[in-house]
C-alpha positions as CSV (number, residue, x, y, z in Angstrom):
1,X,-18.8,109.5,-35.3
2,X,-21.4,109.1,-32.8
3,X,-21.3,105.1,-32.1
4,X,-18.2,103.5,-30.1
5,X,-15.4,102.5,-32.0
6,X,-16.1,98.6,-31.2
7,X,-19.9,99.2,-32.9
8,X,-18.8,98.6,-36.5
9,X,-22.1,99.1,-39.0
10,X,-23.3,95.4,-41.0
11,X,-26.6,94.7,-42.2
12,X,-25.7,91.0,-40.9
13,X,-27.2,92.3,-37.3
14,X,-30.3,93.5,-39.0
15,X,-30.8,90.3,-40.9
16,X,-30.8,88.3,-37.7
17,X,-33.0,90.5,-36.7
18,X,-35.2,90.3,-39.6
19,X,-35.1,85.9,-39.1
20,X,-36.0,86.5,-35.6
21,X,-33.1,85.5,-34.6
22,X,-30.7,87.1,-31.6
23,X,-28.3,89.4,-33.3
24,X,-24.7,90.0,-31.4
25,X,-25.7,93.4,-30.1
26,X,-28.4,96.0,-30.0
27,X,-29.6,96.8,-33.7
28,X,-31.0,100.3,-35.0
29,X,-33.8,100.7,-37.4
30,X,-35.3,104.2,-38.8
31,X,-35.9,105.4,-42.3
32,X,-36.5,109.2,-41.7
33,X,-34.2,111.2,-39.6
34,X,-35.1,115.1,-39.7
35,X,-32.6,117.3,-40.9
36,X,-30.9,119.0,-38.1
37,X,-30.7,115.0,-36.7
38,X,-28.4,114.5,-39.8
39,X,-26.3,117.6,-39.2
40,X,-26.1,116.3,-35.4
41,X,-24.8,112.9,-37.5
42,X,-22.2,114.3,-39.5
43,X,-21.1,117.7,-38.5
44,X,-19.0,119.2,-41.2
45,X,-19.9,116.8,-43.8
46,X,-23.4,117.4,-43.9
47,X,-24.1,118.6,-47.7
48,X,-27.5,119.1,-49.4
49,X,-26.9,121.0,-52.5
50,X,-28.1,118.5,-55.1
51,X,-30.0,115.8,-54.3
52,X,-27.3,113.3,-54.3
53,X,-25.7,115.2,-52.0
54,X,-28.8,114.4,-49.8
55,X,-28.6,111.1,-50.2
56,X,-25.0,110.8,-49.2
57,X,-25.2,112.7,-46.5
58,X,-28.5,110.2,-45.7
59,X,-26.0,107.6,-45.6
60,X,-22.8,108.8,-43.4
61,X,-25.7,110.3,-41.2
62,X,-27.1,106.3,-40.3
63,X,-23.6,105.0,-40.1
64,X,-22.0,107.4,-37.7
65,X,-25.2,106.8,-35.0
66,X,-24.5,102.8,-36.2
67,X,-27.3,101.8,-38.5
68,X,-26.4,98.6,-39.9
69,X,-28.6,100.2,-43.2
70,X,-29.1,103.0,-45.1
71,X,-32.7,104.3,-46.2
72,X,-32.9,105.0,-50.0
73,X,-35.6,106.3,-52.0
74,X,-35.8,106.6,-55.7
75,X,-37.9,109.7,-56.9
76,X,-40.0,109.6,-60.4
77,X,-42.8,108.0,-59.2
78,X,-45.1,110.8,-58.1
79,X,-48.8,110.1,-58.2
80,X,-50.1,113.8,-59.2
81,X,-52.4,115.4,-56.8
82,X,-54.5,118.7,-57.0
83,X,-53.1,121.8,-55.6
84,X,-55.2,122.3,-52.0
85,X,-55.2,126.2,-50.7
86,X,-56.3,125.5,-47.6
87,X,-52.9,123.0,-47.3
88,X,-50.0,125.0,-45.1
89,X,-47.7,122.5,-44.8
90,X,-48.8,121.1,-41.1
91,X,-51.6,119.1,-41.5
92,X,-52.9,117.4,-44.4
93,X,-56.6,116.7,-45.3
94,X,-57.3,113.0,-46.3
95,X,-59.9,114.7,-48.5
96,X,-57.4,117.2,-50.4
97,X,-56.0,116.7,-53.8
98,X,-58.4,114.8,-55.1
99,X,-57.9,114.2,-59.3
100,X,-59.7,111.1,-59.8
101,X,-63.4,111.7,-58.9
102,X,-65.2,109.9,-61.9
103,X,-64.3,107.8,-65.0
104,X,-64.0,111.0,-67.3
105,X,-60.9,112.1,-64.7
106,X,-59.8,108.4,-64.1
107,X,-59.7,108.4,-67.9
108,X,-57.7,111.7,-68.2
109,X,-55.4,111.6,-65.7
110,X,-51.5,111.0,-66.5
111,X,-50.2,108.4,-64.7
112,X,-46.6,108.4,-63.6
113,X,-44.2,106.0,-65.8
114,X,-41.3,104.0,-63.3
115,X,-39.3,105.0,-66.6
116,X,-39.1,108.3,-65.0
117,X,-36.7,107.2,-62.2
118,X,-33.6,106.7,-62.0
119,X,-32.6,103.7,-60.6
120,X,-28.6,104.2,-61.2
121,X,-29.1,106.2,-58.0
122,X,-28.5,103.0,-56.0
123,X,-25.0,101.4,-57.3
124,X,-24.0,105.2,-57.6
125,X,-25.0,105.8,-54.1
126,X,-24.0,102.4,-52.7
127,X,-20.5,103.4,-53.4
128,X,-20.5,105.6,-50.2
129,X,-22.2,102.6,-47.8
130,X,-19.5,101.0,-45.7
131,X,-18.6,97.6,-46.4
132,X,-21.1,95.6,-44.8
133,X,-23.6,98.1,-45.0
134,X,-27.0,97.5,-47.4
135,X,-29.7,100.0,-48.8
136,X,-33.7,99.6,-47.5
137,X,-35.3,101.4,-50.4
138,X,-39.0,102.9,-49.7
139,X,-41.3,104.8,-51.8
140,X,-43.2,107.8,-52.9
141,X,-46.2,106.6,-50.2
142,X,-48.0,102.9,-50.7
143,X,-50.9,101.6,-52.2
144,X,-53.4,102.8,-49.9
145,X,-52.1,106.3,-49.4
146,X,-51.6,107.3,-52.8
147,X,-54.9,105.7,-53.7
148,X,-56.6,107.8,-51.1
149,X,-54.4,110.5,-52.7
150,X,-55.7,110.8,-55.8
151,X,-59.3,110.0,-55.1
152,X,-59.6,112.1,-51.8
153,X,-60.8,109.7,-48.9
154,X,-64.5,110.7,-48.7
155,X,-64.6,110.4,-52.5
156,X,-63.2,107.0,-52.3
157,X,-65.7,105.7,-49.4
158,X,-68.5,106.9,-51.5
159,X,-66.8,105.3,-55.2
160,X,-66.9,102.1,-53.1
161,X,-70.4,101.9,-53.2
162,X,-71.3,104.3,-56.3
163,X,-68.0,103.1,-58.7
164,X,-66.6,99.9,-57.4
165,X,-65.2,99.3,-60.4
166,X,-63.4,102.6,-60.4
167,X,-62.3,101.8,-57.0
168,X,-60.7,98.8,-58.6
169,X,-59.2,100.4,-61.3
170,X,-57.1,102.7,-60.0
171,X,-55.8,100.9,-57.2
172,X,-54.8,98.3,-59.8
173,X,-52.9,101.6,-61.9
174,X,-51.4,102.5,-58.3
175,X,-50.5,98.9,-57.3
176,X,-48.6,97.7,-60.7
177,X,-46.5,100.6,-60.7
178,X,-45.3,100.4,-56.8
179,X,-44.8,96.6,-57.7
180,X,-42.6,97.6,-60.5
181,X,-40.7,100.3,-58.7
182,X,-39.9,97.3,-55.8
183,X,-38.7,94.9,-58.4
184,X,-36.5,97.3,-60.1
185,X,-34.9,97.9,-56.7
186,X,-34.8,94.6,-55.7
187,X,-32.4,94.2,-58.7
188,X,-29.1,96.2,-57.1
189,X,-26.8,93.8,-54.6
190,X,-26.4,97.1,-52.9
191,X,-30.0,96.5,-51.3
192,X,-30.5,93.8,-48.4
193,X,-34.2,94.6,-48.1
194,X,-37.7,97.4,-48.9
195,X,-39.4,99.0,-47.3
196,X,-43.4,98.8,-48.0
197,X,-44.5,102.3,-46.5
198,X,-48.4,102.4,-46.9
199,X,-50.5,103.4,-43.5
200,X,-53.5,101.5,-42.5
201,X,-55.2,102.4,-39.8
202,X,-56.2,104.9,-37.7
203,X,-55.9,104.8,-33.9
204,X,-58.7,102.5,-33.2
205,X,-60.1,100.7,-36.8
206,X,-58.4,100.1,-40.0
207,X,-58.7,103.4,-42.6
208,X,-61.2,101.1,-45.0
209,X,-62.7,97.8,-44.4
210,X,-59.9,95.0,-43.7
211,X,-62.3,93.1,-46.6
212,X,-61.6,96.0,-49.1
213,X,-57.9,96.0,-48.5
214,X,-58.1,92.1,-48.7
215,X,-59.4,92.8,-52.2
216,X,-57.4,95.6,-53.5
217,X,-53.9,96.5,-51.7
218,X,-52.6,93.2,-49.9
219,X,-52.3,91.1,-53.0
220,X,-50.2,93.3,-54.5
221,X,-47.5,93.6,-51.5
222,X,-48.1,89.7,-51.3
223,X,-46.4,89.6,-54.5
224,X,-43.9,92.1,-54.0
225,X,-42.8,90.1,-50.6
226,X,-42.7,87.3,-52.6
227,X,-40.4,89.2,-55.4
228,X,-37.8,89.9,-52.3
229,X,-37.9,86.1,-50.8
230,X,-37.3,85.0,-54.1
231,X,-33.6,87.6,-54.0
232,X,-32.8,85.7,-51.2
233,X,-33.8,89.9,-49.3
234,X,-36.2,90.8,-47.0
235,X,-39.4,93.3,-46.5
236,X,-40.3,95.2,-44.0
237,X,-43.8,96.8,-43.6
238,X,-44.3,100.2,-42.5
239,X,-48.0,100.6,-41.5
240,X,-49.0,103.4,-38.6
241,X,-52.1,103.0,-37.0
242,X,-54.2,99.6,-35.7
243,X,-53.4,97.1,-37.2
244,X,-55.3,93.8,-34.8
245,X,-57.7,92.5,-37.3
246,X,-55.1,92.3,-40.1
247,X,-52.0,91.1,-38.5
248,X,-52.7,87.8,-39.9
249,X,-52.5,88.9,-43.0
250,X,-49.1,91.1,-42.8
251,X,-47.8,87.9,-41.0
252,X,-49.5,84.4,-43.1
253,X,-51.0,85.8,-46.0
254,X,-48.6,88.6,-47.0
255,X,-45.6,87.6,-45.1
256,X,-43.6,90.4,-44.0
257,X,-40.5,89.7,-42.1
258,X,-41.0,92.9,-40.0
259,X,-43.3,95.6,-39.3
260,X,-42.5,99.4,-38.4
261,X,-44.4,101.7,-36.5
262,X,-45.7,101.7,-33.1
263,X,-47.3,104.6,-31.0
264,X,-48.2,104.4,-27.2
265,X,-52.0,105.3,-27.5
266,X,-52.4,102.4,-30.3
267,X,-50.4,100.0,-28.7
268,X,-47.2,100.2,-27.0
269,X,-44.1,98.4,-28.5
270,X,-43.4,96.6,-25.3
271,X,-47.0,95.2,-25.5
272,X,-46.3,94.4,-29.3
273,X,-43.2,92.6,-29.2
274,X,-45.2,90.1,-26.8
275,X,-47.9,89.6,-29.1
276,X,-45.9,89.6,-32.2
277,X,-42.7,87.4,-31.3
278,X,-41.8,85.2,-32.6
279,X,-44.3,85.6,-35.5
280,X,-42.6,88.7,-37.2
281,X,-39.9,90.9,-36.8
282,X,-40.8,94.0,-34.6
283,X,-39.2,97.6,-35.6
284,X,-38.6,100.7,-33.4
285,X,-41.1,101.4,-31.3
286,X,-39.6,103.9,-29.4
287,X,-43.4,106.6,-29.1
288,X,-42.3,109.5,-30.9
289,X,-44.4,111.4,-28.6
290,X,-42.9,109.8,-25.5
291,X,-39.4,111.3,-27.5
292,X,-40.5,114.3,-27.4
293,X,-41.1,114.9,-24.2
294,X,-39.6,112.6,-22.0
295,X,-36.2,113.2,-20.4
296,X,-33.2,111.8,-21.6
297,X,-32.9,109.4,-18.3
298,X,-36.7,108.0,-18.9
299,X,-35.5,107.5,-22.9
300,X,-32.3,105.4,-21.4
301,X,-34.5,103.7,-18.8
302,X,-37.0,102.9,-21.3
303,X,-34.3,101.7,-24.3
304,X,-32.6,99.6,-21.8
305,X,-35.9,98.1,-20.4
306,X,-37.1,97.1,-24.3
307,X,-33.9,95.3,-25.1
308,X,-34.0,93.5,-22.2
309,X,-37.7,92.7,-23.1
310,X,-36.5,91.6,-26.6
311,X,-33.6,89.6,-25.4
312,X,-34.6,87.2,-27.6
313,X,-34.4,88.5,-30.5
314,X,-36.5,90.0,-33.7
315,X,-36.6,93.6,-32.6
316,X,-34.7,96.4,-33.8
317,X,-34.5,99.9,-31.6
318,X,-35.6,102.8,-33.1
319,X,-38.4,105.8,-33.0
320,X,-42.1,104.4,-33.3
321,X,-42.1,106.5,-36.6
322,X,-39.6,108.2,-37.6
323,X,-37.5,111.1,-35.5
324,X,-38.6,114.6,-36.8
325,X,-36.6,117.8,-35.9
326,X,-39.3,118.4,-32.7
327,X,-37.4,115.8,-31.1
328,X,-34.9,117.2,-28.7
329,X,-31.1,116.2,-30.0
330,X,-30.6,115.5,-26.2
331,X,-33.1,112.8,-26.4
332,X,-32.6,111.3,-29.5
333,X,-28.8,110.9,-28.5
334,X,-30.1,109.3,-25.6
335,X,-31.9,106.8,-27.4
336,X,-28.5,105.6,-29.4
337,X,-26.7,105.7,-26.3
338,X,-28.5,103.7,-24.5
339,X,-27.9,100.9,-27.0
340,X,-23.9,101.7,-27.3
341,X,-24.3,101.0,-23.5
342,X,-26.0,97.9,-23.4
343,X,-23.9,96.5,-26.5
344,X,-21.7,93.1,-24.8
345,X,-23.4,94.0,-21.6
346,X,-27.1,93.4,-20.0
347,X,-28.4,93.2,-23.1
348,X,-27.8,89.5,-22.9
């Protein structure tokens, strides 16, 4: 166990958090920890042979660095995509895969069916969360992403012009089904919030016209937001990339109770939380570049500066993105420490 004994894991913290409220002590959020971060997490437990096993180990892994959630995603619901040869893994062509190109493919293709997942995962699963403890499901990609998926993203700016009405087509296939794959999970107590995963932007525009996704993506996630309110839970958006000419819309029109993902050369969390609080909740933030390669002193002095920042409340501490194996153990430790440290402290 990595956290102090005295740092005892409750998704209470994270829903003040989420009301923009002060919690008690310094609050963690993530949703995708690399592998050998896990194995740093649990030690002897860590255990990947079946896929339940992952999702186990998933969970002791966020309580022993003192997550007050567990990240929980339900496979079935996997928008088929062409093989691409050139694809080795480390990068990824927003043009690759492409299926849907015209009606004749659109008309052809075989859509996945949120019959093909498993939702007893989460009551099975939630067996292993500690008491307090609540799942933040997220999915196969968003809207947008698996969208631009099937259709390629050239294809899709060109459809836009050529086919708008394919355009609306499938993101109304893609849409319905992430809507129905968020309800479903909004169904299990064991679940205290989702996690709407779709990026939006690039480093310096939104990745289509804020007017397109105006049209297409942000009514659906205005209903599925609505679908949490209405449990009495909570959704988080997590969107990488600018994001200035449509944060009225994640905050007013959508209403989101937080939003994830922050890099330096976009806009730094520090600058964020001052723009954004008290409006919505700000998550991590922590530049997974600045993770990388900082030292483990800058990562402390930089934590401890942010929470003081945030004294007021609505943030959560965590990576900008998420915190892949390239990340130095030394420095993600770091990162939790610094919190354990301020906890009943100067954080106040």
């Amino acid at each position: 166990m990595f956290r102090t004994a005295s740092w005892v894991p409750d998704f209470r913290h994270l829903e003040k958090v989420l009301q923009k409220q002060k919690p008690a002590r310094p609050v963690f959020f993530d949703f995708i920890i690399g592998n050998d971060k896990e194995k740093l997490l649990v030690g002897n437990d860590y255990c990947v042979e079946t896929e339940f096993d992952r999702v186990v180990t998933t969970i002791r892994a966020f309580d022993s660095a003192g997550y007050d959630h567990a990240p929980i995603i339900v496979r079935g619901l996997t928008f088929s995509r062409k093989d691409d040869p050139s694809h080795h893994g480390e990068t990824k062509s927003l043009n690759s895969g492409a299926t849907i190109v015209d009606r004749e493919s659109y008309l052809a293709y075989r859509w996945p069916e949120i019959d093909n997942c498993d939702f007893s995962l989460i009551p099975e699963a939630g067996k292993y969360l500690s008491r307090h403890v609540k799942f933040v499901p997220f999915s196969l990609d968003g809207i947008l992403e698996n969208t631009i998926g099937i259709m390629g993203y050239e294809n899709l700016c060109f459809a836009l012009y050529d086919d708008p009405e394919l355009v609306k087509d499938v993101f109304y296939q893609v849409g319905r089904r992430i809507k129905a794959y968020f309800a479903r999970c909004l169904e299990y107590p064991e679940v205290g919030a989702i996690l709407c995963n779709d990026d939006w932007g690039f480093n310096s525009q939104t990745m289509v016209p804020p007017a397109l996704l105006r049209e297409h993506v942000f009514p659906w996630y205005r209903e599925i937001v609505a679908l949490a309110h209405q449990k009495g839970k909570y959704a988080i958006l997590h969107s990488c990339g600018y994001f200035d000419d449509i944060i009225d819309d994640i905050v007013h029109d959508m209403k989101f109770d937080g939003r994830h993902s922050y890099e330096d050369k976009i806009k730094p969390v520090e600058t964020a939380y001052s723009l954004l609080f008290p409006k919505i909740a700000v998550m991590g933030g922590i530049d997974v570049d600045f993770l990388a390669r900082s030292t483990p002193d800058l990562i402390r002095k930089r934590v401890k500066d942010m929470l003081r920042l945030a004294s007021q409340g609505g943030y959560a501490l965590g990576s900008g993105n998420s915190v892949p194996d390239y990340i130095p153990n030394e420095n993600f430790v770091a990162m939790l420490q610094a919190a354990y440290e301020m906890d009943g402290t100067d954080h106040d």
